[in-house]
MDTraj code that builds the backbone (N, CA, C; nanometers):
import mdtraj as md
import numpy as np

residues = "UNK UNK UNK UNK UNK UNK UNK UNK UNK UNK UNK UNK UNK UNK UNK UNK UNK UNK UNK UNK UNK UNK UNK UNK UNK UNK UNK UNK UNK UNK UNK UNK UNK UNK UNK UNK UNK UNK UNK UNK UNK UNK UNK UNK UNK UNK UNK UNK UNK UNK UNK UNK UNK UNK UNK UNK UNK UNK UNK UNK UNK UNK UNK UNK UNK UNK UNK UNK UNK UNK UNK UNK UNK UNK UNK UNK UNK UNK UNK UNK UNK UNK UNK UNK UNK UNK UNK UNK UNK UNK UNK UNK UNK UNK UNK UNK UNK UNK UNK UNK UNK UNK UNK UNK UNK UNK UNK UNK UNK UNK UNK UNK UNK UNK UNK UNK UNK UNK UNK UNK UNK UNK UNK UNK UNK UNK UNK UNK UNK UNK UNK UNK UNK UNK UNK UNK UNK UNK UNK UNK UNK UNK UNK UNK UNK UNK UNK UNK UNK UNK UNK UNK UNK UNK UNK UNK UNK UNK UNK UNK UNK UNK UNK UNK UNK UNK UNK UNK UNK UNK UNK UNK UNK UNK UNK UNK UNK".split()
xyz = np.array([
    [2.0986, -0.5614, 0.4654],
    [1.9549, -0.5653, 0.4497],
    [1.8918, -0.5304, 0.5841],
    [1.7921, -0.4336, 0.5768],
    [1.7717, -0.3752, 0.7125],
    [1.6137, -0.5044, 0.7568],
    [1.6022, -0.4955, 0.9034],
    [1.4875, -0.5946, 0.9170],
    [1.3227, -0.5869, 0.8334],
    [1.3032, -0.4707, 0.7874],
    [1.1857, -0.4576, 0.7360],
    [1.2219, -0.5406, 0.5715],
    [1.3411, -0.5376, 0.5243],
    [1.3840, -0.5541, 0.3760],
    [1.3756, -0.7041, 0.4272],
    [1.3981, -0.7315, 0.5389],
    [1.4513, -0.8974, 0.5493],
    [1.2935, -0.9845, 0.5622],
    [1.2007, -0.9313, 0.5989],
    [1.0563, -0.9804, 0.6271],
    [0.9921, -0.9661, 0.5286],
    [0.9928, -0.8685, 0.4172],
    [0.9324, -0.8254, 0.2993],
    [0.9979, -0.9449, 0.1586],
    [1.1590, -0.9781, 0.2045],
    [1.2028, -1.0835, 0.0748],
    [1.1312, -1.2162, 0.1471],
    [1.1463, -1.2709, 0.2837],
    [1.0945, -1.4018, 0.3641],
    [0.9342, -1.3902, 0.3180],
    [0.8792, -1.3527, 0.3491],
    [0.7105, -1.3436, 0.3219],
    [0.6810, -1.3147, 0.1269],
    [0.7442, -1.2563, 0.0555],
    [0.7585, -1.2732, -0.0901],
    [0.7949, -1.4705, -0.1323],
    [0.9343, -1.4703, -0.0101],
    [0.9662, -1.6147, -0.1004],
    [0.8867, -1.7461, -0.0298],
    [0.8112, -1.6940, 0.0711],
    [0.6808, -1.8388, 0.1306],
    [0.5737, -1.8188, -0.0123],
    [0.5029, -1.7060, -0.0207],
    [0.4544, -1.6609, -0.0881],
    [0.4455, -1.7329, -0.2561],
    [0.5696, -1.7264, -0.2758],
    [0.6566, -1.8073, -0.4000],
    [0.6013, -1.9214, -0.4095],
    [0.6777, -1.9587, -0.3028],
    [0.6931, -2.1186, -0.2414],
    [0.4942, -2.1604, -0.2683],
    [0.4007, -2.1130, -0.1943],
    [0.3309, -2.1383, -0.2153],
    [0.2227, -2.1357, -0.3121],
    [0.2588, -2.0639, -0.4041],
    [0.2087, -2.0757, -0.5758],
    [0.2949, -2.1340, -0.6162],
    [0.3927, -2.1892, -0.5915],
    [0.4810, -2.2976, -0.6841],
    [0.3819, -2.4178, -0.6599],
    [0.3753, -2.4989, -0.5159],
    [0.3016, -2.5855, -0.4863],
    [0.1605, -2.5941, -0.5288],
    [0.1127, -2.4630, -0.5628],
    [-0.0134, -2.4419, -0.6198],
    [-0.0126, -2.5109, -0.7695],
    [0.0878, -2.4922, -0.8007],
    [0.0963, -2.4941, -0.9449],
    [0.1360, -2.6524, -0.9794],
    [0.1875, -2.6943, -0.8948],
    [0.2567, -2.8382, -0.8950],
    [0.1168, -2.9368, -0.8772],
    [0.0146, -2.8937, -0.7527],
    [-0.0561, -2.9587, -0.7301],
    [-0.2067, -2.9649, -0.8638],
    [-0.1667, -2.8846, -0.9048],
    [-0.3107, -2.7731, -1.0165],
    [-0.2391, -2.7970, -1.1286],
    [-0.2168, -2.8235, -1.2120],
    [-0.1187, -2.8146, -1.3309],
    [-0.2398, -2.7325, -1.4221],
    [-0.3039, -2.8148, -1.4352],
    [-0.4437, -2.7896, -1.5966],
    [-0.4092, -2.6445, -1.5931],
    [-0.4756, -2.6343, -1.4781],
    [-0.5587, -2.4483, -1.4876],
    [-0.4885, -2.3653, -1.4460],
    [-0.3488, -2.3603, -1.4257],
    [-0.2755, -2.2415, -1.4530],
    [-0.1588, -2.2407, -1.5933],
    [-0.2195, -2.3059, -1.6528],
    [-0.0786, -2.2402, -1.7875],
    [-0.1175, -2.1390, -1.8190],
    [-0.2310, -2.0671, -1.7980],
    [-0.2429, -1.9259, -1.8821],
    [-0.2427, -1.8006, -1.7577],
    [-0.2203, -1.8542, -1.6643],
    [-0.1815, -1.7961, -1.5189],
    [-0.0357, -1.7653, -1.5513],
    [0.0368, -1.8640, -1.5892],
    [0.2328, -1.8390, -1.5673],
    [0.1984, -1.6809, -1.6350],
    [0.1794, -1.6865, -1.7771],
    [0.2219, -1.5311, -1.8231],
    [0.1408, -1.4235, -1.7625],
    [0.0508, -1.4125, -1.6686],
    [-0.0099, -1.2963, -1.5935],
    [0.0345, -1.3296, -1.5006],
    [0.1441, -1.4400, -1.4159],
    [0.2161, -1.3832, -1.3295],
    [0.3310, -1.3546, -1.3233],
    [0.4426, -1.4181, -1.4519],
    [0.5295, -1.3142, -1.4715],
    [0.5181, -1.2015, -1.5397],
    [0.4061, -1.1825, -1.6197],
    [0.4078, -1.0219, -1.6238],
    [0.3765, -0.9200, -1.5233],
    [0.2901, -0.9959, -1.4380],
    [0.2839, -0.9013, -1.2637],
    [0.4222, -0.8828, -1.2405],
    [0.5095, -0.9798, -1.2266],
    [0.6671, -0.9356, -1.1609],
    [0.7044, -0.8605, -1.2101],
    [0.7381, -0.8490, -1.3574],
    [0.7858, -0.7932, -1.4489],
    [0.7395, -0.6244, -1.4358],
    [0.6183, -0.5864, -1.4278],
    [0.5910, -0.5008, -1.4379],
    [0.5916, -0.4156, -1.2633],
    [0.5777, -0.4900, -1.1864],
    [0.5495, -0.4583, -1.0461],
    [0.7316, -0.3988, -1.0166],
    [0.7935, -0.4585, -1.0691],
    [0.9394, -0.4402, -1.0898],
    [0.9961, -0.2850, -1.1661],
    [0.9113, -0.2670, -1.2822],
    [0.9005, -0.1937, -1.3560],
    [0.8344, -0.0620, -1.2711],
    [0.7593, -0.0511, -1.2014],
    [0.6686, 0.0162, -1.1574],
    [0.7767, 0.0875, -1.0254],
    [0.8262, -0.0068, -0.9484],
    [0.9872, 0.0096, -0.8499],
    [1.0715, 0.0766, -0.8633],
    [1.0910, 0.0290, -1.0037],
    [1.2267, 0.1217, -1.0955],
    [1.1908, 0.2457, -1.0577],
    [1.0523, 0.2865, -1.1565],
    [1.0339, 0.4246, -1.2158],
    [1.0256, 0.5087, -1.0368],
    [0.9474, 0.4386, -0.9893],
    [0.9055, 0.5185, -0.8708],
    [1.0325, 0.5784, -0.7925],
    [1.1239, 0.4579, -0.7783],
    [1.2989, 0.5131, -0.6994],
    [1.3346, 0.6099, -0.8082],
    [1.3097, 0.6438, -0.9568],
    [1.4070, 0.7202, -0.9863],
    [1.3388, 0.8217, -0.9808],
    [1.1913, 0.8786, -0.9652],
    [1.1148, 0.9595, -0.9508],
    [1.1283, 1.0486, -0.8070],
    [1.1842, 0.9469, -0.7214],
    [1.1917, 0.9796, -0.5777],
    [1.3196, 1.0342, -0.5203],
    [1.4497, 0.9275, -0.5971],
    [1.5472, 0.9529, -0.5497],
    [1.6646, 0.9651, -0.6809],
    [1.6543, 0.8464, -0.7472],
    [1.8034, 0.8127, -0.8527],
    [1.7974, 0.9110, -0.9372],
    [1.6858, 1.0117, -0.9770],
    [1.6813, 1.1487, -1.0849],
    [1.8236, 1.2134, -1.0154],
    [1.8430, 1.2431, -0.9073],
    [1.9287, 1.2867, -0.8173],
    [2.0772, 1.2390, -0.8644],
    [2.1010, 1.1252, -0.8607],
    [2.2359, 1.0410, -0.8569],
    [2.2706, 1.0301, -1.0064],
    [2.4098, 1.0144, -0.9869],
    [2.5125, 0.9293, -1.1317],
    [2.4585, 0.7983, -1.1815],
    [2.4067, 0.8078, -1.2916],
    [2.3497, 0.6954, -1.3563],
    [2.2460, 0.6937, -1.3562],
    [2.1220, 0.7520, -1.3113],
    [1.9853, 0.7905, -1.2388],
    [1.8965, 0.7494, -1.3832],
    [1.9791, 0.7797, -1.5068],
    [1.8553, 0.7730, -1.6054],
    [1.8438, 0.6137, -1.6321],
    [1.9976, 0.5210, -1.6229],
    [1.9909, 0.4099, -1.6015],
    [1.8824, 0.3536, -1.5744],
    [1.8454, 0.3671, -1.4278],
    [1.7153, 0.3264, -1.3718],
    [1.5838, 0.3387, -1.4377],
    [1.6080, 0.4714, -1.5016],
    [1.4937, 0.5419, -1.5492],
    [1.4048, 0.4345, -1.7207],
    [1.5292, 0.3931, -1.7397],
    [1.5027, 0.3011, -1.8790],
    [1.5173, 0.1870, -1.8213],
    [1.5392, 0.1106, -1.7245],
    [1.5250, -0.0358, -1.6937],
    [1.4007, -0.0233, -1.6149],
    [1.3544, 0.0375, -1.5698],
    [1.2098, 0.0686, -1.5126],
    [1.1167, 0.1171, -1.6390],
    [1.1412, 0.1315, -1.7485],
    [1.0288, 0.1808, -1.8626],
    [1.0358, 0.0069, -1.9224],
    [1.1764, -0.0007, -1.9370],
    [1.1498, -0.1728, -2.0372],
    [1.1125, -0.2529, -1.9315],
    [1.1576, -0.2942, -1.7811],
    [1.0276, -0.3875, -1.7379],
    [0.8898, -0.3478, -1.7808],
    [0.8494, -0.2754, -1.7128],
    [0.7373, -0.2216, -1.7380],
    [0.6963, -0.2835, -1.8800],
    [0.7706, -0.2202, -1.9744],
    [0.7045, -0.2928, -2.0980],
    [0.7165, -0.4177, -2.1338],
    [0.7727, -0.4774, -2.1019],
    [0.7898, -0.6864, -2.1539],
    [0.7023, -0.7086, -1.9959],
    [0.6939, -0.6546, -1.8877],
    [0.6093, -0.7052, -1.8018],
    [0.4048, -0.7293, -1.8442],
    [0.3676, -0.6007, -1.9244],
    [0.2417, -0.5701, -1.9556],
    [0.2586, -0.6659, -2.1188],
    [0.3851, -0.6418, -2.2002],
    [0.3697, -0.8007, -2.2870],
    [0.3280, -0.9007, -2.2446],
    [0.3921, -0.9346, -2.1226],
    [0.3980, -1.0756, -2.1150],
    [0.2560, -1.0828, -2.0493],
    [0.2434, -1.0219, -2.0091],
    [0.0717, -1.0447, -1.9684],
    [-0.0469, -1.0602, -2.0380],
    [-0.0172, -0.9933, -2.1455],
    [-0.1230, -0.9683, -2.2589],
    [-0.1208, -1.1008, -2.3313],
    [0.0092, -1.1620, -2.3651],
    [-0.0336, -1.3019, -2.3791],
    [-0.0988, -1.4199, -2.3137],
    [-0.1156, -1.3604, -2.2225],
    [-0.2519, -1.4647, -2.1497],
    [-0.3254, -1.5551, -2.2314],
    [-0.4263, -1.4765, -2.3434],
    [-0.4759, -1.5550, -2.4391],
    [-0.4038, -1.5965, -2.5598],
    [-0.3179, -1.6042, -2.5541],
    [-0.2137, -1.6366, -2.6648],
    [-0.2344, -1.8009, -2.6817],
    [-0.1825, -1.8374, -2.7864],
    [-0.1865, -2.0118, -2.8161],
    [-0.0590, -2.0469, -2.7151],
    [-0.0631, -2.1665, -2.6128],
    [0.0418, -2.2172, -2.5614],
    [0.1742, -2.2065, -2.6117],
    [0.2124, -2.2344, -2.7717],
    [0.3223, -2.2575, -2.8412],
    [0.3922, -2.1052, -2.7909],
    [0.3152, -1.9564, -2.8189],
    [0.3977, -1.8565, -2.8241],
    [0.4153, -1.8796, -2.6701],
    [0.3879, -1.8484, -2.5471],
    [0.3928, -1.8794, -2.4355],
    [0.5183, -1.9440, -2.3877],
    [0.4931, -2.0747, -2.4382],
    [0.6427, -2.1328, -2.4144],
    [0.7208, -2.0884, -2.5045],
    [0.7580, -2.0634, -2.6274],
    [0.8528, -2.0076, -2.6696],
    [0.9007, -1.8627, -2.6168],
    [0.7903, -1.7796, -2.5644],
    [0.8579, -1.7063, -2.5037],
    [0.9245, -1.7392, -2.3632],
    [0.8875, -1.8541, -2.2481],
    [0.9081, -1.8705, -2.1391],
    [1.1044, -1.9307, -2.2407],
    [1.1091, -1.9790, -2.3164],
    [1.2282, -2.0611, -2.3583],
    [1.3267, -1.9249, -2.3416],
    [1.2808, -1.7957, -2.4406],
    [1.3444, -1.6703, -2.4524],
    [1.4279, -1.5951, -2.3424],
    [1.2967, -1.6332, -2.2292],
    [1.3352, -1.5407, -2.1012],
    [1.4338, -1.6155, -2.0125],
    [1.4079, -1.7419, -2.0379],
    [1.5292, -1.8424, -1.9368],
    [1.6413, -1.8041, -2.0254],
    [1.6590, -1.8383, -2.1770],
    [1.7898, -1.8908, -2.1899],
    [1.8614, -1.7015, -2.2155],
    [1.7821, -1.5950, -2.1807],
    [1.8716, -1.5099, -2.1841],
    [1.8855, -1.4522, -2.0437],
    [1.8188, -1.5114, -1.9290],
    [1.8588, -1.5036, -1.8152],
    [1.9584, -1.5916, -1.7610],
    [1.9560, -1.7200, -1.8079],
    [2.0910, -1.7938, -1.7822],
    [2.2082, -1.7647, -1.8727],
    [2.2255, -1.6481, -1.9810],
    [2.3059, -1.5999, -2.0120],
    [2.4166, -1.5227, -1.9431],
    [2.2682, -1.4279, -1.9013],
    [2.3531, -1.3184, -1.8673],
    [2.3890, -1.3199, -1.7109],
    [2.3297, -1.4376, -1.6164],
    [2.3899, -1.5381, -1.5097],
    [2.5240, -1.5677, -1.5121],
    [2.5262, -1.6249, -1.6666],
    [2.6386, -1.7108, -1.6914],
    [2.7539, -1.6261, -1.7125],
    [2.7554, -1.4839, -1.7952],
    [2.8304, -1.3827, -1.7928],
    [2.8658, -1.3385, -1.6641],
    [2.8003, -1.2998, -1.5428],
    [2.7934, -1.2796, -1.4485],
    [2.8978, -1.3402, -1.3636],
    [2.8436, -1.4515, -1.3575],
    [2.9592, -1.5294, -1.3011],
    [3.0767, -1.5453, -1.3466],
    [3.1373, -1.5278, -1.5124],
    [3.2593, -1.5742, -1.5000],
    [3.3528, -1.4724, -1.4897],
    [3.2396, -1.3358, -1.4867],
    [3.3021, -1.2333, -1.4222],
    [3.3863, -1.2246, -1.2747],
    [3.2335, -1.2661, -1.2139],
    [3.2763, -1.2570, -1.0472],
    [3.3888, -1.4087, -1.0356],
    [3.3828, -1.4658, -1.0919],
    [3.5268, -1.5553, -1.1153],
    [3.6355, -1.5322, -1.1299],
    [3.6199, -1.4087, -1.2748],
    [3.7870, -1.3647, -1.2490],
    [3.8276, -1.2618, -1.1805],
    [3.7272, -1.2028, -1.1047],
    [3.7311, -1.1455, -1.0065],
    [3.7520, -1.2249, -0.8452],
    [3.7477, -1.2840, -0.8571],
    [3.7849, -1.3813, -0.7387],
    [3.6664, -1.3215, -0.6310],
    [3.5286, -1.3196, -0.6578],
    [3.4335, -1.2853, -0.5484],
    [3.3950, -1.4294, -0.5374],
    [3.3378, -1.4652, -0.4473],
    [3.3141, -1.5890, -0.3814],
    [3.1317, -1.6485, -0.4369],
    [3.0918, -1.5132, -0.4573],
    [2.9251, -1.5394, -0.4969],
    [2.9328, -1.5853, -0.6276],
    [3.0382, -1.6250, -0.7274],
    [3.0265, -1.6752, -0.8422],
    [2.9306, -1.7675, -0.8482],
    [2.9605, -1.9157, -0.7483],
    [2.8961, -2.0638, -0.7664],
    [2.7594, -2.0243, -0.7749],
    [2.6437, -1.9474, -0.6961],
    [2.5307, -1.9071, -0.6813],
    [2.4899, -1.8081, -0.8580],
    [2.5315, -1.7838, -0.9138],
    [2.5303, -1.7071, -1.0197],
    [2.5510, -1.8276, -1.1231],
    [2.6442, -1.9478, -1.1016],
    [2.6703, -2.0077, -1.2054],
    [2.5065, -2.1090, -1.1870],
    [2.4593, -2.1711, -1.1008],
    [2.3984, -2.2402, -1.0800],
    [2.2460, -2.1840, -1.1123],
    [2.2274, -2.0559, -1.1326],
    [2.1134, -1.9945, -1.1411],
    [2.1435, -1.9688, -1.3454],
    [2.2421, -2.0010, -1.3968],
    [2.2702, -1.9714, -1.5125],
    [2.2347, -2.1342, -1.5764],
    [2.2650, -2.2024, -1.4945],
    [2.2757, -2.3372, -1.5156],
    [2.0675, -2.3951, -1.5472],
    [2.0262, -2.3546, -1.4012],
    [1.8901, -2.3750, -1.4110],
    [1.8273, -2.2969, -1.4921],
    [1.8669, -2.1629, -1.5566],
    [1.7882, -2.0795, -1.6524],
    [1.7879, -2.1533, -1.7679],
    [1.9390, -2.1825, -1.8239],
    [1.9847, -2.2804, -1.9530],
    [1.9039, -2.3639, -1.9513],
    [1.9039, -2.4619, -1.8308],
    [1.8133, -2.5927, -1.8557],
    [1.6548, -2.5934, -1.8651],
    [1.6430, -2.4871, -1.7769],
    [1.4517, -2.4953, -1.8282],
    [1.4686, -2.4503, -1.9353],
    [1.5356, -2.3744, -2.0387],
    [1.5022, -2.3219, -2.1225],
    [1.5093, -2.4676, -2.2024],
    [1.6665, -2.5422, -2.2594],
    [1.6473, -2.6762, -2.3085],
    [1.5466, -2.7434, -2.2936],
    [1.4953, -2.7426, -2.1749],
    [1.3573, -2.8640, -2.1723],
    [1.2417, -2.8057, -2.2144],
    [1.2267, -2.6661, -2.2119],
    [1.1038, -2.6267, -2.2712],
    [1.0901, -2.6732, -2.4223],
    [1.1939, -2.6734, -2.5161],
    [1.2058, -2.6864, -2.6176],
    [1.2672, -2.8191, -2.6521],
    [1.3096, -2.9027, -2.5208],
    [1.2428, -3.0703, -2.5983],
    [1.1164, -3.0800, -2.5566],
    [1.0525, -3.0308, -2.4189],
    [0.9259, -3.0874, -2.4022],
    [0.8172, -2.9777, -2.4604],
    [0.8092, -2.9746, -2.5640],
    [0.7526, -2.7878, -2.6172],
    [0.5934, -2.8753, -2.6195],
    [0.5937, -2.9676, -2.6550],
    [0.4277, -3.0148, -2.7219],
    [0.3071, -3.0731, -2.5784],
    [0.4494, -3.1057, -2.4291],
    [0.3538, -3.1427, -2.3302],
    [0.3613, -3.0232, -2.1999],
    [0.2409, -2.9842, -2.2411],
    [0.2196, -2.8700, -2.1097],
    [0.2012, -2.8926, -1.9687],
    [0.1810, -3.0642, -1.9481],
    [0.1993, -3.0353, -1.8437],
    [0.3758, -3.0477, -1.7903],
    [0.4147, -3.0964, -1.8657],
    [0.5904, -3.1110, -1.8155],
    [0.6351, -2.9600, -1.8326],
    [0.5727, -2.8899, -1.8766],
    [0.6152, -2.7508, -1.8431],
    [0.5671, -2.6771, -1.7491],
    [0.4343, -2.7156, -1.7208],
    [0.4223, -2.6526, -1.6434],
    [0.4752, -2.6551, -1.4976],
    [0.4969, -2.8031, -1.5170],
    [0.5925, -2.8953, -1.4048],
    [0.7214, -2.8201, -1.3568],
    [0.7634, -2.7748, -1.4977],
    [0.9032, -2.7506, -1.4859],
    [0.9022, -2.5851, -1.4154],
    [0.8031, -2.5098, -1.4864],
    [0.8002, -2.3553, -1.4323],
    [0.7810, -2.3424, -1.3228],
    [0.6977, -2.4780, -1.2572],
    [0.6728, -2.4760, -1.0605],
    [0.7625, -2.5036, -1.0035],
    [0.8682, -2.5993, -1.0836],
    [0.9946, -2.6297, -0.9861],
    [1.0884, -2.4940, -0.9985],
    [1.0897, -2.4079, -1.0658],
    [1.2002, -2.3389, -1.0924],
    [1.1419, -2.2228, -0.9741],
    [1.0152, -2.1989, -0.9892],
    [0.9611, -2.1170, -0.9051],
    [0.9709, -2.1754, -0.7941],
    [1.0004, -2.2727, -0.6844],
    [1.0022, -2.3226, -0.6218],
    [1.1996, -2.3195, -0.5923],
    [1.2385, -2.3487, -0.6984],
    [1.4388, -2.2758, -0.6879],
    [1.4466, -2.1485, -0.6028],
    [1.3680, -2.0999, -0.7071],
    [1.3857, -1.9294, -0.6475],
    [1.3084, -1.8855, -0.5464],
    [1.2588, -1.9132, -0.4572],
    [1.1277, -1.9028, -0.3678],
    [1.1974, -1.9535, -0.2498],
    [1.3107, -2.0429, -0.2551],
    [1.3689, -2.1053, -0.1824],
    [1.5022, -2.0446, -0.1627],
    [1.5540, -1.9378, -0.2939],
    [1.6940, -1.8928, -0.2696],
    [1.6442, -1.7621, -0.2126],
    [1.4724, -1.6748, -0.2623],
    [1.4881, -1.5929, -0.1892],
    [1.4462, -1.6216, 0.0080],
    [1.4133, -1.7330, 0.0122],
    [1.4136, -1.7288, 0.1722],
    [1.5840, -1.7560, 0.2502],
    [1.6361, -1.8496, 0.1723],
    [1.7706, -1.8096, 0.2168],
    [1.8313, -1.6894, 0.2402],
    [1.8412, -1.5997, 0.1004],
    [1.8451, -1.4842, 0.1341],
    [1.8461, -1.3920, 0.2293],
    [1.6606, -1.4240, 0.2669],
    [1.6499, -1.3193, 0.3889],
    [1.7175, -1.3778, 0.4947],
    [1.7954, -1.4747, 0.5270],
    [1.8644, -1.5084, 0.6792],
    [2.0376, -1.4838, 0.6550],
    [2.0759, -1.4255, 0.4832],
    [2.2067, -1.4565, 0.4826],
    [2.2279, -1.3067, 0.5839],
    [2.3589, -1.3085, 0.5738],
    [2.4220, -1.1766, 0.6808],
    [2.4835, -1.0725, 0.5745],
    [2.4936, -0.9875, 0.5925],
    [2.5288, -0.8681, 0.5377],
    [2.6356, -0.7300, 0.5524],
    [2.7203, -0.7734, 0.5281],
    [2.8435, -0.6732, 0.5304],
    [2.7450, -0.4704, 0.5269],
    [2.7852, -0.4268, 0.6510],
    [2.7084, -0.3019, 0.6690],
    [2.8991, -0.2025, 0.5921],
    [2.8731, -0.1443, 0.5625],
    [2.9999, -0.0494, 0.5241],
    [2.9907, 0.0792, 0.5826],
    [3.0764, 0.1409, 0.6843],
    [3.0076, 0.2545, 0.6999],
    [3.1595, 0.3681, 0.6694],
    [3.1164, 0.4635, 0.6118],
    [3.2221, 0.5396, 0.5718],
    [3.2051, 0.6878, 0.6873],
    [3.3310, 0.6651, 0.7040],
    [3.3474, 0.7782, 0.8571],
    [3.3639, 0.9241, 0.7666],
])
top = md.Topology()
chain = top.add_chain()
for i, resn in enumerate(residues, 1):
    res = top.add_residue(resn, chain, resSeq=i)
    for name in ("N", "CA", "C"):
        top.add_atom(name, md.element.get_by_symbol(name[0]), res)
traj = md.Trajectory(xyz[None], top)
């Protein structure tokens, strides 16, 4: 990770960090905030995709790859936004959707890099673990919004915290002669 990549994830995950606390301290008046701000990610993500493959990955092996994971953020990002005014129930049932198939495919992840003997498994299992479980609690606690909303600040507050780790871990440079 070069130093500009390392200041851009640190200042994203304070950033985090501090709309998590926003959200912890504020509960009422952001439940209809969560889905216009994960559809900002979602789509801001989406928007990343398309632009690298526009710029560069059209170029490379696999390039269209990019080209369709940058069209579907994009599109579940501008979904998920549009439910803004949606009734709470779809909201959380969709927040239930997006955890328990992100701690899926976490969970796949890892027992990959397991039998692969890579060492980053535990970090993959534990992010599969917290996807699973907010998703479970959304759907025992489906009827009290604020324990969800509770729960979406702590998780945002997980990840806000793994991406500031992040920016200080070290990084194997590879250079091919």
């Amino acid at each position: 990770m070069t130093k500009p990549q390392r200041i851009r994830t640190f200042l994203g995950g304070i950033i985090m960090l501090f709309l998590a606390v926003l959200l912890l301290l504020v509960p009422d008046a952001w439940f209809d905030g969560i889905a216009v701000f994960i559809g900002l990610m979602f789509a801001i993500r989406g928007i990343r995709s398309l632009l690298y493959y526009f710029s560069m990955a059209r170029y490379m092996v696999g390039g269209k790859a990019i080209l369709f994971w940058g069209a579907i953020l994009l599109s579940v990002g501008l979904f998920t936004a549009s439910l803004a005014d949606s009734p709470a129930l779809i909201i959380i049932l969709y927040l239930v959707i997006v955890n328990a198939f992100s701690g899926l495919v976490n969970l796949v992840k890892a027992i990959r890099e397991f039998r692969e003997h890579i060492s980053l498994w535990k970090y993959d299992a534990a992010d599969a673990l917290a996807g699973l479980s907010i998703a479970i609690a959304c759907l025992l606690f489906m009827h009290s919004v604020h324990v969800l909303v509770w729960l979406y600040g702590i998780g945002l507050a997980y990840q806000a915290l793994l991406r500031i780790r992040s920016a200080f871990l070290r990084t194997a440079i590879v250079y091919i002669p």
